[in-house]
TORSETOR-50682 format. One record per residue (C-alpha): z, x, y. Coordinates in pm, whole numbers. Each point is the difference from the previous one (the first is absolute). Last residue first. Layout:
<pts>
PT        Z        X        Y
PT        Z        X        Y
...
</pts>
This chain:
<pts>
PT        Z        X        Y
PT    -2645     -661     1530
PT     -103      211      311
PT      118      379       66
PT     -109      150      349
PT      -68      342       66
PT       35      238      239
PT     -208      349       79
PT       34       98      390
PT     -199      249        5
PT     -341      170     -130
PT     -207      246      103
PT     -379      111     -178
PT     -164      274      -18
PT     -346       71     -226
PT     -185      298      -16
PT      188      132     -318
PT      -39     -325     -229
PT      179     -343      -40
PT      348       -1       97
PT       63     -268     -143
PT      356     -242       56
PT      208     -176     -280
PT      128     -347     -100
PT      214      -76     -338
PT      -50     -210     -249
PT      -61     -387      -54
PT     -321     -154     -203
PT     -344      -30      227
PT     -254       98     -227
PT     -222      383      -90
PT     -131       14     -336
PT     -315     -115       92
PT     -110     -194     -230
PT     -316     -128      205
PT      -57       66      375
PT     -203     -316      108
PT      265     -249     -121
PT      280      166      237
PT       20     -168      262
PT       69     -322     -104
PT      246       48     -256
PT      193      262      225
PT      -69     -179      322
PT      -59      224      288
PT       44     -102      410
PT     -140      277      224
PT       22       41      368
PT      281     -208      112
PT       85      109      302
PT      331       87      159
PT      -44      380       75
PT     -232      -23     -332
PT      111     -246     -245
PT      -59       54     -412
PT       76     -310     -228
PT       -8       25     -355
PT       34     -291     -210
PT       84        0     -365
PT      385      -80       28
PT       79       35      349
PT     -109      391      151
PT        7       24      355
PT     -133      330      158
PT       68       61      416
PT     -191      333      122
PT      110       28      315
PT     -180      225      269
PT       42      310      190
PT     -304      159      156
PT     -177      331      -62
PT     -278     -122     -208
PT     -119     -314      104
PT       81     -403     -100
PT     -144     -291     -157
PT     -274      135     -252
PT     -259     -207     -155
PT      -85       32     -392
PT      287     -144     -166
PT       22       41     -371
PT      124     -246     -275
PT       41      177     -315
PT     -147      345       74
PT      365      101      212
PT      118     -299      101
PT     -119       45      309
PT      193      -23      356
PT     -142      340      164
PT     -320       45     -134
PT     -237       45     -256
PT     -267      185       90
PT      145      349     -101
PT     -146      238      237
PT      335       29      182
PT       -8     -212      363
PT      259     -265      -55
PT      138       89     -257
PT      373     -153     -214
PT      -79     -210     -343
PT      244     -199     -143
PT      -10      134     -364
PT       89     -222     -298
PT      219       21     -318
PT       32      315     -284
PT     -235      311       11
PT      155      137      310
PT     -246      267       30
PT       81      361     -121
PT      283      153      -75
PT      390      -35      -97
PT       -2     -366      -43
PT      287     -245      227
PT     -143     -389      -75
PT     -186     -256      176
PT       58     -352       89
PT     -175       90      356
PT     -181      302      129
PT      -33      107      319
PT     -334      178      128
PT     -124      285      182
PT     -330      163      133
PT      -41      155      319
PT     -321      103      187
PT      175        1      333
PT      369      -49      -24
PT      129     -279     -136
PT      325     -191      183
PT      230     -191     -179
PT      316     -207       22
PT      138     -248     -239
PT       42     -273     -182
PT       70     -167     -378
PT       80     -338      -82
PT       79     -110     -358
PT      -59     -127     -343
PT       18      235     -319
PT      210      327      116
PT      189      238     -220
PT      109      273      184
PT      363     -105     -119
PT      -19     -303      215
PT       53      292      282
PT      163      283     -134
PT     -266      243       18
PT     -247      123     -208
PT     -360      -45      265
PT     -251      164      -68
PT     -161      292      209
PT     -338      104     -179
PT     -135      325       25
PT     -432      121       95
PT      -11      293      198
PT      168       38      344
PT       62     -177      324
PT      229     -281       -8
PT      267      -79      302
PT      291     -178     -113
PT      126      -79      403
PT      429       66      104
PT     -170      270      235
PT     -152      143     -228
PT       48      -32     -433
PT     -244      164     -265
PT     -227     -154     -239
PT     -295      191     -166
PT      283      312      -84
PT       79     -213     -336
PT     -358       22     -143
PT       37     -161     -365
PT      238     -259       68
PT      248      -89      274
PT      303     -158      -87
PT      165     -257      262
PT      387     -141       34
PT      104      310      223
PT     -328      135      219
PT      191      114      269
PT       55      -61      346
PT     -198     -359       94
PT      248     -174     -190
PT     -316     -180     -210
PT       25     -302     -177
PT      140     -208      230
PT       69     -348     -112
PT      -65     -349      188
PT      169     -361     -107
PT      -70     -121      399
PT      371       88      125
PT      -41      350     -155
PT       43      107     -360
PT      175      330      -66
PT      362     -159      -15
PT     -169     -217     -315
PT      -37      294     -229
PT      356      107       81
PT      132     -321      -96
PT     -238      -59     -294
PT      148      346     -126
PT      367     -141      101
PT      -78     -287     -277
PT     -118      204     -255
PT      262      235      -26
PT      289     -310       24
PT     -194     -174     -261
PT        2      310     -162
PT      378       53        9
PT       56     -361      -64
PT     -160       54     -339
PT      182      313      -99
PT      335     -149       95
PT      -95     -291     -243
</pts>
C-alpha cells in the first residue's frame, strides 16, 4: 500500500511540474534558449549551435529530436510553433511523429518542409512529397512562424497566421503508395539539411490536445 501511494504521489508531482511549464493558453517551451537539455542531435552534432538564446544551423546533414520530458516525447495530436528565419539558399524541415536514429533521414513520420529560395521546389509549408506547396509566403532573412497542427489524420501548416497547406492522411496520400511513412505519435526534430544551408530558430513551444 505504501508502495502504491508513493507512486501516486511520484506521478502526481510529475503532472505538477509538467503543468507549471504551460502558460495561460495550454503553451510549452521546448527550448530554454541556453542549452540544448531535452534534445539529441544525430549524426552531425556541430550543425546546431546556440547565439544569442537562437539554435542557429549551419553544418552537414544531423537531426535535432526532441527526448525531453514533455508527454514523454511522445506526441500524437498537438500544436506546434515557432520562429524561423532561412538564409539564402536554405533548406530545412521539422519532422513530426518521428523517432531519435543515429544517421541519416528521419525514416519514421512526416517532414514539414522549411525553403524559400533552395533549389528544392517544394516549399515552405509542404508535407514533404505528400502534399507539397509550390508558392512561397515569406523571404530569406525575415522572422516568421511556422504554426503545425496535427488532429488525428489532418495536418494543418500556417504561415505567420496563414493557412498554407491543409493534408489529409487518407486523402493525401493515395498517389504515393505504401509508403511506409503515416501519422502515428513520436517525437519532433529539426534538419539541418546540407553545408550551404543556415537556418535560426527560437522560441520552440508546443501545445498538447486530447
Amino acid at each position: 500500500m505504501k508502495k502504491i501511494i508513493t507512486v501516486a504521489l511520484c506521478a502526481l508531482m510529475s503532472f505538477s511540474v509538467a503543468a507549471q511549464k504551460a502558460d495561460k493558453d495550454g503553451w510549452i517551451k521546448l527550448f530554454n534558449g541556453k542549452s540544448f537539455k531535452g534534445w539529441t542531435i544525430s549524426e552531425n552534432p556541430e550543425s546546431f549551435s546556440i547565439e544569442d538564446g537562437v539554435i542557429k544551423i549551419d553544418g552537414p546533414r544531423a537531426h535535432m529530436f526532441y527526448t525531453g520530458k514533455v508527454e514523454d516525447h511522445d506526441f500524437r495530436n498537438f500544436e506546434l510553433k515557432m520562429q524561423i528565419k532561412t538564409m539564402p539558399s536554405a533548406n530545412s524541415g521539422v519532422f513530426i511523429h518521428t523517432d531519435f536514429q543515429e544517421d541519416g533521414w528521419p525514416a519514421k513520420g512526416y517532414e514539414i518542409q522549411v525553403n524559400q529560395s533552395h533549389g528544392d521546389w517544394r516549399k515552405t509549408g509542404s508535407v514533404y512529397s505528400f502534399k507539397d506547396v509550390r508558392d512561397t509566403y515569406v523571404s530569406d532573412g525575415e522572422w516568421y512562424t511556422k504554426h503545425i497542427i496535427v488532429d488525428g489524420e489532418n495536418v494543418t501548416v500556417k504561415v505567420n497566421g496563414e493557412v498554407v497547406n491543409e493534408f489529409t492522411e487518407s486523402r493525401d496520400r493515395e498517389a504515393i503508395g505504401d509508403s511506409p511513412k503515416k501519422l502515428s505519435s513520436g517525437t519532433i526534430a529539426l534538419q539541418a539539411h546540407d553545408p550551404n544551408s543556415v537556418i535560426y530558430y527560437k522560441d520552440i513551444m508546443i501545445k498538447p490536445l486530447p
